[in-house]
MMTF fields as JSON, N, C-alpha, C and O atoms, coordinates in Angstrom:
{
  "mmtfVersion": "1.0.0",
  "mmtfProducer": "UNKNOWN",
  "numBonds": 303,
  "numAtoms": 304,
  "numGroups": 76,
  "numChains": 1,
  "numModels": 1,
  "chainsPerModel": [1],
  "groupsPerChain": [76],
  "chainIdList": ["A"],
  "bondAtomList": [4, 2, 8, 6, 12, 10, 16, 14, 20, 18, 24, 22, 28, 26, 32, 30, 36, 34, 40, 38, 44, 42, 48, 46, 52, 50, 56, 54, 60, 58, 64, 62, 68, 66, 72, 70, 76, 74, 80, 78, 84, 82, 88, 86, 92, 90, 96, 94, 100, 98, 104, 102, 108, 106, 112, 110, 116, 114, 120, 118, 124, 122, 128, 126, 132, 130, 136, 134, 140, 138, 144, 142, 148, 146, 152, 150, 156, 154, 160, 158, 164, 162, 168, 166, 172, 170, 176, 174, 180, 178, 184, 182, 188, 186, 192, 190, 196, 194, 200, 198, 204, 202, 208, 206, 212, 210, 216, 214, 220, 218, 224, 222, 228, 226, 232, 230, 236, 234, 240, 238, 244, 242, 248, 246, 252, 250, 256, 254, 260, 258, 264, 262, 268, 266, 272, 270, 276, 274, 280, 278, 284, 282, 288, 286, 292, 290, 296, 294, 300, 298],
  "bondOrderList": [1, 1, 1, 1, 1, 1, 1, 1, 1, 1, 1, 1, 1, 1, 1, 1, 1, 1, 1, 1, 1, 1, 1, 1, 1, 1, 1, 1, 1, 1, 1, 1, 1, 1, 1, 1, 1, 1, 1, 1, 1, 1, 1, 1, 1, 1, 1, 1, 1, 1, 1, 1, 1, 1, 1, 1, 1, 1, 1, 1, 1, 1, 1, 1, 1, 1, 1, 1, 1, 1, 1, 1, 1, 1, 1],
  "groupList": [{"groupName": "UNK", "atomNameList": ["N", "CA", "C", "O"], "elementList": ["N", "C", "C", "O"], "formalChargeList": [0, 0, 0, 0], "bondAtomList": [1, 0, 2, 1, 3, 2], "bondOrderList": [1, 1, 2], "singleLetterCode": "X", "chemCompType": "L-PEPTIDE LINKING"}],
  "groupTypeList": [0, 0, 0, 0, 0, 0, 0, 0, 0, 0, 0, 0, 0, 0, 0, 0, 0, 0, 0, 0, 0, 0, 0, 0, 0, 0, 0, 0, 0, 0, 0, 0, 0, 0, 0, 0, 0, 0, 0, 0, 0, 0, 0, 0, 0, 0, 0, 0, 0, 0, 0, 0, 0, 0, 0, 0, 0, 0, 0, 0, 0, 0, 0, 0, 0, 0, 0, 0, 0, 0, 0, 0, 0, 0, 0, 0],
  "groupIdList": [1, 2, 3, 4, 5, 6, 7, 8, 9, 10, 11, 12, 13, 14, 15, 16, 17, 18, 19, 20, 21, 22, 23, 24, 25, 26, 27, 28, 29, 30, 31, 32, 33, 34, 35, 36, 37, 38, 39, 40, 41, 42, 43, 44, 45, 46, 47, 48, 49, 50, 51, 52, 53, 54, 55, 56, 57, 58, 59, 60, 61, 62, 63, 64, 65, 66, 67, 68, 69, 70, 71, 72, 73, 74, 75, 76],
  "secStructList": [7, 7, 7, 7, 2, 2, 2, 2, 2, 2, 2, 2, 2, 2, 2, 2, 2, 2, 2, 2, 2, 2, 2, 2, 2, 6, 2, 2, 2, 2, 2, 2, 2, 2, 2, 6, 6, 2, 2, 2, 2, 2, 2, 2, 2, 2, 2, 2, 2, 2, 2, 2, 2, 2, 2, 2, 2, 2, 2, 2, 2, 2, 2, 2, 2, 2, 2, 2, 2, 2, 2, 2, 2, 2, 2, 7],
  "xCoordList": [-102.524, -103.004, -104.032, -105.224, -103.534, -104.766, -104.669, -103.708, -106.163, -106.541, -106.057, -106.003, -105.838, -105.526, -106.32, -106.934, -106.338, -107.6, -108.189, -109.373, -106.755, -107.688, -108.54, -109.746, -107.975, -109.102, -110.056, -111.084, -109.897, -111.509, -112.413, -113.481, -111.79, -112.437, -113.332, -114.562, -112.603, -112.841, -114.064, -115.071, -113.817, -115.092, -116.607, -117.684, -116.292, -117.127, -117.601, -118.579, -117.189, -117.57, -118.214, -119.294, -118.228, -118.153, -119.883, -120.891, -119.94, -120.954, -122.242, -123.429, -121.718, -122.97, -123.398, -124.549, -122.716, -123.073, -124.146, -125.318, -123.657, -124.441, -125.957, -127.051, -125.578, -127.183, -127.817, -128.952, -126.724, -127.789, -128.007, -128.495, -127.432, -127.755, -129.102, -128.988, -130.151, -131.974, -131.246, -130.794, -131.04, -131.184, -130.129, -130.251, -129.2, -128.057, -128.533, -128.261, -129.419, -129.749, -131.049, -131.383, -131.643, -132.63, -132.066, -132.774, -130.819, -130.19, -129.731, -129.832, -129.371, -128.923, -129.61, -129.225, -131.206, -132.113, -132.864, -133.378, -132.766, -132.943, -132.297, -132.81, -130.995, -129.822, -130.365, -130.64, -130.308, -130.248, -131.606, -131.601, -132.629, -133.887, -133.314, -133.226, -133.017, -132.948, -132.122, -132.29, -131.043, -130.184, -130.588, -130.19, -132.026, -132.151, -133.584, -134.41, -133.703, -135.021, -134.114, -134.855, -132.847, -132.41, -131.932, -131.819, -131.532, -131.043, -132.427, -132.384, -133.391, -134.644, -134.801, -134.951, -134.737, -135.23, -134.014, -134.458, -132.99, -131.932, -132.365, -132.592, -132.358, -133.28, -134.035, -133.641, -134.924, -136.144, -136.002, -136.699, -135.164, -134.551, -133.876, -133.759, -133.364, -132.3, -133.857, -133.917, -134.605, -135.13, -136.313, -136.973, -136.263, -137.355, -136.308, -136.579, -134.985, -134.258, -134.283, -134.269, -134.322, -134.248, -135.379, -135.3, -136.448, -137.969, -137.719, -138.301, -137.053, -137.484, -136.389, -136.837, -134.839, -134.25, -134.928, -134.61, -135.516, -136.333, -137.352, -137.29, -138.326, -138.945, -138.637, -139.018, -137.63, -136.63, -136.397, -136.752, -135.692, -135.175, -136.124, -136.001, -137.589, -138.665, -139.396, -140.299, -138.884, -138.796, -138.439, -139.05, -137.129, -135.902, -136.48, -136.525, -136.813, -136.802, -137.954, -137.83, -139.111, -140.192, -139.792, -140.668, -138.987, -139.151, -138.231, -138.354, -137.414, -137.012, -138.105, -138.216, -138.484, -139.809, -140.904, -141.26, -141.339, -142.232, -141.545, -142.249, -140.459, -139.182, -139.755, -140.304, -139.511, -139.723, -140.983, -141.001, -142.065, -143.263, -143.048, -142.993, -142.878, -142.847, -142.063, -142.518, -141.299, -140.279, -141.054, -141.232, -141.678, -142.616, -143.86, -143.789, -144.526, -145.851, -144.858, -145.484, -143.788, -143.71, -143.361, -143.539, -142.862, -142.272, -143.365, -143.244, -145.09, -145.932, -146.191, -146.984],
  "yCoordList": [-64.772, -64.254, -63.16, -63.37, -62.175, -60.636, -60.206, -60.092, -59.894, -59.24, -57.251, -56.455, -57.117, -55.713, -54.669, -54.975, -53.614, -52.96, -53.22, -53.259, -53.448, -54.26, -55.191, -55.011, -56.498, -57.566, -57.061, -56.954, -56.639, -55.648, -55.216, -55.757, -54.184, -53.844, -54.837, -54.843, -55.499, -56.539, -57.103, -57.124, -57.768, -58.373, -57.417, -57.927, -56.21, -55.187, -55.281, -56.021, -54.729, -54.889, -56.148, -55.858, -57.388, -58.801, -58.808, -59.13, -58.529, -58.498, -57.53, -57.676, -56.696, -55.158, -55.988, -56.402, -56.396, -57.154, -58.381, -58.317, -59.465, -60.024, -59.908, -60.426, -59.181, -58.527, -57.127, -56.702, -56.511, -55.226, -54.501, -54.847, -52.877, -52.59, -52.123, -52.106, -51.812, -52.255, -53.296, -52.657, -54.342, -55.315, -55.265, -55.834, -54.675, -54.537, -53.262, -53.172, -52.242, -51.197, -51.652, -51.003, -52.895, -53.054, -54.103, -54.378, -54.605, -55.286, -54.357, -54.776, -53.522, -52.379, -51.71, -51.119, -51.88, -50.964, -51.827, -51.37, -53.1, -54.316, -54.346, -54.235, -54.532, -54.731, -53.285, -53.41, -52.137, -51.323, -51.064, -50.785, -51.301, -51.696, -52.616, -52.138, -53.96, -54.557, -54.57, -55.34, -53.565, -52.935, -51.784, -51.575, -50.976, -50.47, -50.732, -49.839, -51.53, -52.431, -53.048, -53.644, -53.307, -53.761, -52.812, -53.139, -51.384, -51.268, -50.212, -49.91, -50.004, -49.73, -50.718, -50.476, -52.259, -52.661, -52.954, -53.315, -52.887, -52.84, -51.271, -51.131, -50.277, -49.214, -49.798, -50.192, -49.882, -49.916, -51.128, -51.045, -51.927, -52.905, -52.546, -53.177, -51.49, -50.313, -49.406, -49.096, -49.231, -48.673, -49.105, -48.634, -50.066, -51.23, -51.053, -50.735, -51.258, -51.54, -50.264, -50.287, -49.066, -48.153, -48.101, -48.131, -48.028, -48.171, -49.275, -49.075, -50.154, -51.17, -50.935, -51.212, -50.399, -49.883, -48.562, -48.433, -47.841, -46.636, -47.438, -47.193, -48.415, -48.779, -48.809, -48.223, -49.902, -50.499, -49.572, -49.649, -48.532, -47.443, -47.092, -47.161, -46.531, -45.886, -46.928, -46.608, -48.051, -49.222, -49.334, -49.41, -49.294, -48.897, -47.583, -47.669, -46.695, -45.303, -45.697, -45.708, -46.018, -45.943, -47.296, -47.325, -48.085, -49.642, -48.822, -49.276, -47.713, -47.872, -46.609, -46.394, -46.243, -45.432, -46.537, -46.646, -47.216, -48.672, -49.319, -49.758, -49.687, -50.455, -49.9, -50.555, -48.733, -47.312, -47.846, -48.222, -47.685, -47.895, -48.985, -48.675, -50.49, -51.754, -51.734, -52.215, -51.369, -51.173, -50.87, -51.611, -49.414, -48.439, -49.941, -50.278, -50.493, -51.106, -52.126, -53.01, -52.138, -53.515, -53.075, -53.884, -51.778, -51.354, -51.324, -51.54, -50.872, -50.77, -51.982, -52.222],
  "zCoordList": [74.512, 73.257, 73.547, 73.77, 73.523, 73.653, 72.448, 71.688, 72.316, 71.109, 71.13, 72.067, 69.905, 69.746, 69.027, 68.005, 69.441, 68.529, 67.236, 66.901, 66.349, 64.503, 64.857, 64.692, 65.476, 65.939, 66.319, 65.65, 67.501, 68.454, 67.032, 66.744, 66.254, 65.23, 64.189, 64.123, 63.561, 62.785, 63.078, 62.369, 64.69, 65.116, 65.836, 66.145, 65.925, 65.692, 64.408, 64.302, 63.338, 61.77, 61.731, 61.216, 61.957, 61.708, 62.643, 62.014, 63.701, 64.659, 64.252, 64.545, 63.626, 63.019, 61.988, 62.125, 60.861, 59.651, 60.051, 59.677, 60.816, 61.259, 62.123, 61.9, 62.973, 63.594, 63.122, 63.342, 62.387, 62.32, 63.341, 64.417, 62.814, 63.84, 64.72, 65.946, 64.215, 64.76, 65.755, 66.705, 65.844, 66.394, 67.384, 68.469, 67.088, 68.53, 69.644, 70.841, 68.691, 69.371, 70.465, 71.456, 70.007, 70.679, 71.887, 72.856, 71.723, 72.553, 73.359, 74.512, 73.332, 74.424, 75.277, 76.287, 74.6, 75.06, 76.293, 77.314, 75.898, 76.956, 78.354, 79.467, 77.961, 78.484, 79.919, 81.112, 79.063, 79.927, 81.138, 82.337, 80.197, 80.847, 82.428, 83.559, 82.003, 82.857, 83.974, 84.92, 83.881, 84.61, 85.92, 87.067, 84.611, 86.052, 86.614, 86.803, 86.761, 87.046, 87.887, 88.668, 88.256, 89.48, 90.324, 91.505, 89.899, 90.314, 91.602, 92.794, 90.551, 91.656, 92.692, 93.89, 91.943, 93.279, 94.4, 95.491, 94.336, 95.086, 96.008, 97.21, 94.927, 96.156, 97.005, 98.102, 96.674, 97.125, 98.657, 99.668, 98.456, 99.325, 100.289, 101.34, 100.02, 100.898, 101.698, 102.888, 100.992, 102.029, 102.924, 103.85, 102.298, 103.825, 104.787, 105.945, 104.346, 105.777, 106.553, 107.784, 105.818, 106.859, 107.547, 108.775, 107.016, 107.774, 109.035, 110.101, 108.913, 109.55, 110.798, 111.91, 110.736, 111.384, 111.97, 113.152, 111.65, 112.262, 113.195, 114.4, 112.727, 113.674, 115.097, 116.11, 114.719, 115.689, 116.632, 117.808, 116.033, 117.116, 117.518, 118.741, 117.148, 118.029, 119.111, 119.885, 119.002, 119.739, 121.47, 122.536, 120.993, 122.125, 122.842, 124.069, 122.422, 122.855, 123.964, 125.189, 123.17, 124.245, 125.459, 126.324, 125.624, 126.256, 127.629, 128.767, 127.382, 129.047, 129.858, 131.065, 129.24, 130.197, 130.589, 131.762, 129.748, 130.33, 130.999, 131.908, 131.107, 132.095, 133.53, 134.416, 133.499, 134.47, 135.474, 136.646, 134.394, 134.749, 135.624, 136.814, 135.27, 135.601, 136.89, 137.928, 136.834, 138.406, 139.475, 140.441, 139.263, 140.085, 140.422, 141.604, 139.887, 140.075, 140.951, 141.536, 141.087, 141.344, 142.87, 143.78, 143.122, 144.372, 145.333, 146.539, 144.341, 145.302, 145.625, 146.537]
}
């Protein structure tokens, strides 16, 4: 049983009458609010990781020149 556009309609008409629209508009305005209030922090989540992957790598970079070092002290 799928509904077809008259239905769709109907219960559009049926839904405005009942809430008004003030009140659906402020449901949307929510809705959307809260949408991108995730979708910042989903950013924002994305970019700790890169920071934290950048660390990382400036990590690696410096550890085989100290490697270096450690070898040398050990030869003397």
């Amino acid at each position: 049983m799928s509904f077809g556009i008259t239905e769709l309609l109907i219960i559009l008409v049926i839904v405005v009458l009942l809430f008004g629209t003030t009140k659906l508009k402020n449901i949307g305005n929510d809705l959307g609010g809260a949408i991108k209030g995730f979708r910042n922090a989903m950013d924002s989540d994305d970019d700790k990781d890169k920071l934290t992957a950048d660390e990382d790598s400036s990590l690696k970079d410096v550890t085989p020149g100290t490697q270096e070092k450690v070898e040398s002290r050990k030869e003397s």
